[in-house]
Backbone bond lengths (Angstrom), bond angles and torsions (degrees), N, CA, C in turn:
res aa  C-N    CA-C-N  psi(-1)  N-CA   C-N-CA  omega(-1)  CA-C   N-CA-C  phi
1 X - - - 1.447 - - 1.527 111.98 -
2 X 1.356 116.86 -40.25 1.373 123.22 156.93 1.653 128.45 -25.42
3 X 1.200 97.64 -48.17 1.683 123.20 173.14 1.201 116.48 -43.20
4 X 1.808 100.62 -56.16 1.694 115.83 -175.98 1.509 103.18 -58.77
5 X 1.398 95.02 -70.96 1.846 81.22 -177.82 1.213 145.97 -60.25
6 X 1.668 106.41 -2.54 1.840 103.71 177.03 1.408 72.45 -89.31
7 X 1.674 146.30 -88.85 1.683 122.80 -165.54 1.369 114.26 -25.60
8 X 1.275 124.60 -36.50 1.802 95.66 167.09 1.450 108.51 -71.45
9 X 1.091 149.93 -24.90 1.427 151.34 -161.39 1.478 97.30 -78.94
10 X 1.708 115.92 -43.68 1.336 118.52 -161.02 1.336 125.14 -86.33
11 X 1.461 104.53 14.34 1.488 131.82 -178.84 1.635 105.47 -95.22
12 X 1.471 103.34 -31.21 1.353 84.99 163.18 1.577 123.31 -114.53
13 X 1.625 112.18 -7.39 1.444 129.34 -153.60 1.278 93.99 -147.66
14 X 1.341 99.95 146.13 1.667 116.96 151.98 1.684 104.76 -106.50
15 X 1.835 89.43 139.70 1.426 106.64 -140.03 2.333 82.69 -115.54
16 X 1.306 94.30 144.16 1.776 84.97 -174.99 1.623 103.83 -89.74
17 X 0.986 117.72 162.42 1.682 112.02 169.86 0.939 138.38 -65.71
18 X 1.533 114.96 -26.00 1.393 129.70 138.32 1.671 111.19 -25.46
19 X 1.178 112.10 -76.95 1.759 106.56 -160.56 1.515 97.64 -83.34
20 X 1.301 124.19 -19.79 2.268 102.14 144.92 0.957 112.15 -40.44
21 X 1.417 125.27 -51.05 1.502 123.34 -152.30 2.194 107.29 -82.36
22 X 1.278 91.88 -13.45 1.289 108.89 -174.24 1.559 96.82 -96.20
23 X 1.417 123.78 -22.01 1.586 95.15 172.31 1.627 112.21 -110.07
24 X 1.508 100.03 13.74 1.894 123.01 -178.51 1.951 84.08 -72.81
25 X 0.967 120.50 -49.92 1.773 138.14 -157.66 1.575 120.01 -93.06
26 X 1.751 93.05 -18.14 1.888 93.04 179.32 1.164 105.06 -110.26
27 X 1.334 132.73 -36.06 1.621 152.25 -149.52 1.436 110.50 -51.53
28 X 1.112 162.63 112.11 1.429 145.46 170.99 1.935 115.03 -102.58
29 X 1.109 110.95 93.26 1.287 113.12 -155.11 1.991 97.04 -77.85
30 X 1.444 126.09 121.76 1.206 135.26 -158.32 1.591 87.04 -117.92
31 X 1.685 115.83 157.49 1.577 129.76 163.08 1.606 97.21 -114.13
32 X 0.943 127.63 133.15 1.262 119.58 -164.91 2.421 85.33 -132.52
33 X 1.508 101.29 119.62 1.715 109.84 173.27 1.421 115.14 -67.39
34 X 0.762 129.46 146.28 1.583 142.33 176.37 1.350 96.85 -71.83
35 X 1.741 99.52 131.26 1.909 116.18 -160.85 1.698 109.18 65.30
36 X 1.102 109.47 16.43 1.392 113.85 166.93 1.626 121.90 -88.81
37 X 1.659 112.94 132.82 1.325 105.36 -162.15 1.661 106.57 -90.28
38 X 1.392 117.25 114.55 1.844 95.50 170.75 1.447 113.73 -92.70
39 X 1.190 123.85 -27.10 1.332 131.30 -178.91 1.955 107.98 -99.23
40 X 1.321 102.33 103.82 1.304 87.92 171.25 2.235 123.00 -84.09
41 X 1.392 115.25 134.65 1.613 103.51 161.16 1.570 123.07 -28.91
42 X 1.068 164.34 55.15 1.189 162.60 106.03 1.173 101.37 -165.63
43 X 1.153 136.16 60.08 1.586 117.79 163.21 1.588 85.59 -113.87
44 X 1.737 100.09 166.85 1.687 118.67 -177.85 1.574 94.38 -88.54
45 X 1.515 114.79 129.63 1.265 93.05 163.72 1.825 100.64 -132.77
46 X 1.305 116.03 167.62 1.569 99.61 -165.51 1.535 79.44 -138.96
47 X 1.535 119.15 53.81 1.604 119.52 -167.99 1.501 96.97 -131.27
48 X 1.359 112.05 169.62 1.825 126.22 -169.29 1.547 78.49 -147.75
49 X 1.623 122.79 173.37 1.110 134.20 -168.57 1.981 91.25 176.72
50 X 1.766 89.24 154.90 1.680 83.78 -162.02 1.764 68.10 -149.41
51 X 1.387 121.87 139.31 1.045 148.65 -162.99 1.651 101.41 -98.98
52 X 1.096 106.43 115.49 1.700 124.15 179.83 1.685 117.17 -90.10
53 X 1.266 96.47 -41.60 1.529 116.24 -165.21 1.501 109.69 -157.94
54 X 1.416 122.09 140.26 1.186 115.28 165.09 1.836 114.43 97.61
55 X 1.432 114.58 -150.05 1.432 107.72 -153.56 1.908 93.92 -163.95
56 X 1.614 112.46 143.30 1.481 93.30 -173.85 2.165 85.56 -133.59
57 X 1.372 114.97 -155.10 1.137 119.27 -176.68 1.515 100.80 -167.59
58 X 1.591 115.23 125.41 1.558 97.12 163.23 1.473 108.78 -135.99
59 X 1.447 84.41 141.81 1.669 103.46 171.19 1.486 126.83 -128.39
60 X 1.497 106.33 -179.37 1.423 98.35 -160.71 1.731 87.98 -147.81
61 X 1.366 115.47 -169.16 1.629 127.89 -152.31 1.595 87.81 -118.67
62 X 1.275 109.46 163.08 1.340 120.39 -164.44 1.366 87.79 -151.87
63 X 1.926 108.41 123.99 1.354 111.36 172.09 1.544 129.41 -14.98
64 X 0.717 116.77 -29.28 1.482 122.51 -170.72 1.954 120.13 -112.89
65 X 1.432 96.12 15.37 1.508 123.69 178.52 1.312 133.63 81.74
66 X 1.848 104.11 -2.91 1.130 112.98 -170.60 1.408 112.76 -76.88
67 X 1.619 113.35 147.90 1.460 109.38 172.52 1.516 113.29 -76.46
68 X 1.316 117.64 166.15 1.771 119.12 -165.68 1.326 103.45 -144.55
69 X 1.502 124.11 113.77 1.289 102.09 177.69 1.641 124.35 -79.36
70 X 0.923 150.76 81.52 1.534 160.30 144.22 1.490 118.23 -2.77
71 X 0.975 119.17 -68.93 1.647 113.82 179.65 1.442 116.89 -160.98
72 X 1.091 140.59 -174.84 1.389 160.69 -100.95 1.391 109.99 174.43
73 X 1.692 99.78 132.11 1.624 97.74 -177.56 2.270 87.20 -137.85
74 X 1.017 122.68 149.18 1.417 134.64 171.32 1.837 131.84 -125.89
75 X 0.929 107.59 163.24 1.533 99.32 172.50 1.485 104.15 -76.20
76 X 1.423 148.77 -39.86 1.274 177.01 -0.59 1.406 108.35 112.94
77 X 1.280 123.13 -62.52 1.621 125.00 164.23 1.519 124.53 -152.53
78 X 1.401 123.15 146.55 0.932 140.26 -115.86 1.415 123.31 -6.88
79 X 1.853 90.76 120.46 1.485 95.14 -159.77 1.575 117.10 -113.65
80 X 1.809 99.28 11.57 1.473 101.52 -168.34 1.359 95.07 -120.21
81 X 1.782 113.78 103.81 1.537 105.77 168.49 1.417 133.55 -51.42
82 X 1.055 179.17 -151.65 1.325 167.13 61.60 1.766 109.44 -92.22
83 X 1.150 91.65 138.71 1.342 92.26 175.21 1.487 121.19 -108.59
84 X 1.177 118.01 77.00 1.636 146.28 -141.52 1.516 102.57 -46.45
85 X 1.341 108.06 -64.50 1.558 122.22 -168.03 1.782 97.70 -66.94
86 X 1.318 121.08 -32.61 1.731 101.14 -171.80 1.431 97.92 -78.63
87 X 1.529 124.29 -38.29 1.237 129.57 -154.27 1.566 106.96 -72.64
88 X 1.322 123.11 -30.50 1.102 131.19 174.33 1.021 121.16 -88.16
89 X 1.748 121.92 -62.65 1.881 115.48 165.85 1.521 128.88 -74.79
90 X 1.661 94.79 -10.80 1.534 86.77 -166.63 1.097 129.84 57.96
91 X 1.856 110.85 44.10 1.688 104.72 -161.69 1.877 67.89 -134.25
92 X 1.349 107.43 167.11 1.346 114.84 136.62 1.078 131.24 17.47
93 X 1.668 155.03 92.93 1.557 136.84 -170.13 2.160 81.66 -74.64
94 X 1.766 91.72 162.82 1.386 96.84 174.62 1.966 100.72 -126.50
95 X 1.599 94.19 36.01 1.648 97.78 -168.68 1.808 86.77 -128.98
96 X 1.165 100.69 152.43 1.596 132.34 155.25 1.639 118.31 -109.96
97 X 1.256 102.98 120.12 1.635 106.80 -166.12 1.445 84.91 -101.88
98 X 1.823 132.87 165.97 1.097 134.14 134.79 1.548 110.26 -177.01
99 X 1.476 94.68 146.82 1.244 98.11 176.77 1.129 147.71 -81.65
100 X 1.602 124.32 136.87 0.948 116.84 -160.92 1.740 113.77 -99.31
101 X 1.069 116.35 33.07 1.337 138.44 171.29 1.240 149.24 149.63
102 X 1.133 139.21 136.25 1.661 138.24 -146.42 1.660 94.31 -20.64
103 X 1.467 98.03 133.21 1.479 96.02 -176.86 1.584 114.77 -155.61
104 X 1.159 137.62 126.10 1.517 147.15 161.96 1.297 130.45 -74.24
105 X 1.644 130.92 108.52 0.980 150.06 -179.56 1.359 129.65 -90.34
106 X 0.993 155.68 141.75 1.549 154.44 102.25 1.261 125.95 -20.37
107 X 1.108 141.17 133.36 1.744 115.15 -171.12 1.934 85.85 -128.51
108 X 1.079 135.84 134.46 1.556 127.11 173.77 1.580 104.59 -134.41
109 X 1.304 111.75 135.43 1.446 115.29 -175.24 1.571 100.19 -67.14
110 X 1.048 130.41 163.45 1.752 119.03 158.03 1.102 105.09 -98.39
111 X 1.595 164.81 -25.61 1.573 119.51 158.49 1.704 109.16 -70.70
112 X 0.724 143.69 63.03 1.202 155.68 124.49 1.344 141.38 -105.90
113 X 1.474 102.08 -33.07 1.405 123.32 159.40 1.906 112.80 -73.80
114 X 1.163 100.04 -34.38 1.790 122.12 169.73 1.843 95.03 -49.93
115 X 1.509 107.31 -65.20 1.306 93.59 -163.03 1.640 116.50 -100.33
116 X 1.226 115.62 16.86 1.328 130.44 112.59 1.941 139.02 -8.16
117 X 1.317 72.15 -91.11 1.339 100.08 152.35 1.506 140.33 -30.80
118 X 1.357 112.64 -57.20 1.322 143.71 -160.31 1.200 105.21 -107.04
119 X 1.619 124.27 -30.26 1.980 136.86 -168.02 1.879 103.56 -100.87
120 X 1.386 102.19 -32.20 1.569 97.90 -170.96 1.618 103.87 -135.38
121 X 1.179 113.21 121.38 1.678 139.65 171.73 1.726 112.24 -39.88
122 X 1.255 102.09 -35.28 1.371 124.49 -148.92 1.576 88.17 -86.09
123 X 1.783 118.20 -69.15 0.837 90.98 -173.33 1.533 142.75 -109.32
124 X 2.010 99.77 17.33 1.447 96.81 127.56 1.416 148.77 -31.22
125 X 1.113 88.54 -65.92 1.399 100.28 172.15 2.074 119.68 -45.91
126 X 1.317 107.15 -48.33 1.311 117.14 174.30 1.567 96.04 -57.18
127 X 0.896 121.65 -81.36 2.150 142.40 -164.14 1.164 88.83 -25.63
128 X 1.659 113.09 -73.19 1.828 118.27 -168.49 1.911 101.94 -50.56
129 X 1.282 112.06 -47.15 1.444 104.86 -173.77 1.387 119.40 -64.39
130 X 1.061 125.61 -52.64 1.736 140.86 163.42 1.425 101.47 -33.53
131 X 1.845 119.14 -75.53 1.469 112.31 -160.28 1.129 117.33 -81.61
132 X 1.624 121.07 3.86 1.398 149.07 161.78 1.441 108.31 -65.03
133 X 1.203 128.50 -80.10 1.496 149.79 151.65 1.567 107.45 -27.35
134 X 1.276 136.23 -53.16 1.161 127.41 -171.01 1.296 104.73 -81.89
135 X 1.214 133.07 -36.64 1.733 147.28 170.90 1.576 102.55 -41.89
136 X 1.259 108.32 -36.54 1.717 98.81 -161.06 1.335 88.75 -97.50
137 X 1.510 128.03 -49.05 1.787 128.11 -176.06 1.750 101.15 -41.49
138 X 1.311 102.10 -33.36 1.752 100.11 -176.07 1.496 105.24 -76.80
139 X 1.222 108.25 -45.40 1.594 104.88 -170.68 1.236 109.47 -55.38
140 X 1.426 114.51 -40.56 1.615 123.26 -165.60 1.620 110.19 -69.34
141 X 1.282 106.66 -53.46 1.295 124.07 173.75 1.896 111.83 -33.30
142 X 2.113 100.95 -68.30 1.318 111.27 163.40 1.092 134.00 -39.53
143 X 1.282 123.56 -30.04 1.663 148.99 -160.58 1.850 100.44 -72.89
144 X 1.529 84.59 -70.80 1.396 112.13 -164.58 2.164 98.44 -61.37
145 X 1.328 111.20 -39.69 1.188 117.53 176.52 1.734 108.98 -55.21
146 X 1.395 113.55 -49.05 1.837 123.32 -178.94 1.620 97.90 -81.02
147 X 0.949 129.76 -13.01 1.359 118.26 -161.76 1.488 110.43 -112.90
148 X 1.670 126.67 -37.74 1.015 134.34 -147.69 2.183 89.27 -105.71
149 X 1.440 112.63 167.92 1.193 120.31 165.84 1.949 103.28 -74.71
150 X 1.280 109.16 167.26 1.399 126.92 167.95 1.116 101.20 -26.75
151 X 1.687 110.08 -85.16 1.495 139.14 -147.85 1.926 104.14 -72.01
152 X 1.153 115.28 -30.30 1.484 135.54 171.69 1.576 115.72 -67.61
153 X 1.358 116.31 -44.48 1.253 126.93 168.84 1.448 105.77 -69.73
154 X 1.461 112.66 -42.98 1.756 94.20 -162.54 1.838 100.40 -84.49
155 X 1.513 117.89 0.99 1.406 116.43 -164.49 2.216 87.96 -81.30
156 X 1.793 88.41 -51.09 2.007 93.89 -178.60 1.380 104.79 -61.19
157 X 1.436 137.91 23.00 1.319 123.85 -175.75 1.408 80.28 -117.21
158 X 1.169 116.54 -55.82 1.799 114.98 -161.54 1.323 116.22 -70.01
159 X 1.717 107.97 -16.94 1.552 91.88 174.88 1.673 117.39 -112.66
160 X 1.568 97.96 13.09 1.668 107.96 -171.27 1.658 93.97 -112.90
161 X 1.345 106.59 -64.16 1.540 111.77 175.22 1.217 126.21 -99.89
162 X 1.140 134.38 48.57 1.427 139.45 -179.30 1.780 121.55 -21.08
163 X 1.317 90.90 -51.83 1.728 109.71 -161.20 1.884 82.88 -69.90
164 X 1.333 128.83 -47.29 1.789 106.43 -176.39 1.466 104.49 -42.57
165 X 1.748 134.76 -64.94 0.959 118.82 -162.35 1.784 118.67 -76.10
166 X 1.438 124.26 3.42 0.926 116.96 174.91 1.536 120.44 -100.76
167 X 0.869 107.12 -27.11 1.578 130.15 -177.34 1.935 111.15 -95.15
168 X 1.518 108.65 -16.55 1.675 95.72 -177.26 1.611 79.44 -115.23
169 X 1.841 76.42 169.17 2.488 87.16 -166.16 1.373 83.38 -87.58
170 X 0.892 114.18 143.56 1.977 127.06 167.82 1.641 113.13 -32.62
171 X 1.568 116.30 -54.40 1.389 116.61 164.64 1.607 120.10 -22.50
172 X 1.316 111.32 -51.78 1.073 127.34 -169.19 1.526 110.15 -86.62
173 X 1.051 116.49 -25.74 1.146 115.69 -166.80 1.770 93.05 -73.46
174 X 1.405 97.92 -66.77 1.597 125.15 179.21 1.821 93.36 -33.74
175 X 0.891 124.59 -84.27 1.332 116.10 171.66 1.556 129.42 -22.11
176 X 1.190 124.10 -53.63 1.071 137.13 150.66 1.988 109.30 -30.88
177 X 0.908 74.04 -45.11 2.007 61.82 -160.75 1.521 89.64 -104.84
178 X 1.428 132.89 4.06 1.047 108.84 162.21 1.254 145.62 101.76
179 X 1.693 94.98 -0.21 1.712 134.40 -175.17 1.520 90.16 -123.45
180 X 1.705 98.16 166.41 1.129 117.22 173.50 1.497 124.80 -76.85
181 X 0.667 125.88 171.73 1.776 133.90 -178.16 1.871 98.54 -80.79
182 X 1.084 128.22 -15.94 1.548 118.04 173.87 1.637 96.25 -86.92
183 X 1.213 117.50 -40.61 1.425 120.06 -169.01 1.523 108.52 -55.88
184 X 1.344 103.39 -53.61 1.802 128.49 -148.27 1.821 77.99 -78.56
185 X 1.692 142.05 -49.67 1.279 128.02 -177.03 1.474 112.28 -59.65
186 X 1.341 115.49 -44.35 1.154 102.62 161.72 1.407 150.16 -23.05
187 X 1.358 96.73 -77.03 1.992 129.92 166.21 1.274 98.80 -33.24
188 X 1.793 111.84 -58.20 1.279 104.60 -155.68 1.301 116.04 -76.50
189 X 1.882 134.96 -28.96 1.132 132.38 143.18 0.999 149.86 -27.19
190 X 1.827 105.54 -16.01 1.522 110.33 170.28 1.729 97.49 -92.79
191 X 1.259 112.11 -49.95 1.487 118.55 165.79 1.515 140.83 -41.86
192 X 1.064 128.27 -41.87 0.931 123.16 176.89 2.178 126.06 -123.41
């Protein structure tokens, strides 16, 4: 599994053998079950995870306790979990990760990935480009979700991101944008 991810790395970088051999020694390769939680709502986690196989979902609490689904992680696109809020405050994550089906992980501590970072050019260079690149796919994605109608949003999903609506269960999807699951079957019947 190691393999996969320096070939994802090597798509944008050439990676030295040294830092193979450094993710041969850090890597913790996880099977994670479908409805399986990897990210728990408030636990600290000081972990990154890069998607091997499979499909994840994250959500978060809504004043009023409800869970919300928020976003989407894939083998296909965005494939590097981060868990933003621990990794940065070190407080509490305020996300629930889980998968939404048999799925293969990477598990990477972040000071290791830190000195990563800081020891090899290469795959700086990759990290900044990836969470660079995935930052804006989210923004755009979000954008188009606040900006666009229902039926308009779910048309720029199917012909930009295909694999969200094929690969996430409609529930989720529907959640995601914020309509109900009668609504979101709807939409998608004229669509697809």
């Amino acid at each position: 599994m190691v393999k996969e991810f320096s070939t994802e790395i090597e798509k944008y970088v050439k990676i030295s053998d040294q830092l193979r051999g450094e993710f041969e020694r850090s890597c913790i390769e996880r099977n994670i079950k479908k409805n399986e939680t990897l990210v728990e709502y408030g636990g600290i986690y000081n972990k990154t995870f890069f998607v091997i196989k499979g499909s994840f979902k994250s959500s978060t609490f809504t004043p009023d306790g409800l869970k919300k689904t928020i976003w989407f992680y894939f083998d296909d696109l965005f494939r590097i979990i981060p868990i933003k809020d621990g990794f940065l405050s070190r407080k509490p994550t305020k996300y629930e990760i889980v998968a939404l089906e048999d799925s293969t992980i990477l598990e990477f501590d972040m000071v290791i990935v830190d000195s990563w970072i800081n020891n090899y050019p290469e795959f700086n260079q990759f990290f900044r480009y990836s969470m660079i690149n995935d930052f804006m796919l989210s923004e755009e994605i979000r954008t188009h979700l606040i900006c666009y109608s229902k039926e308009d949003f779910l048309k720029y999903l199917y012909e930009k991101y295909p694999i969200i609506l094929l690969r996430a269960p409609s529930h989720a999807i529907a959640d995601f944008m914020g309509i109900t699951r009668e609504w979101y079957s709807k939409i998608k019947k004229n669509i697809m």
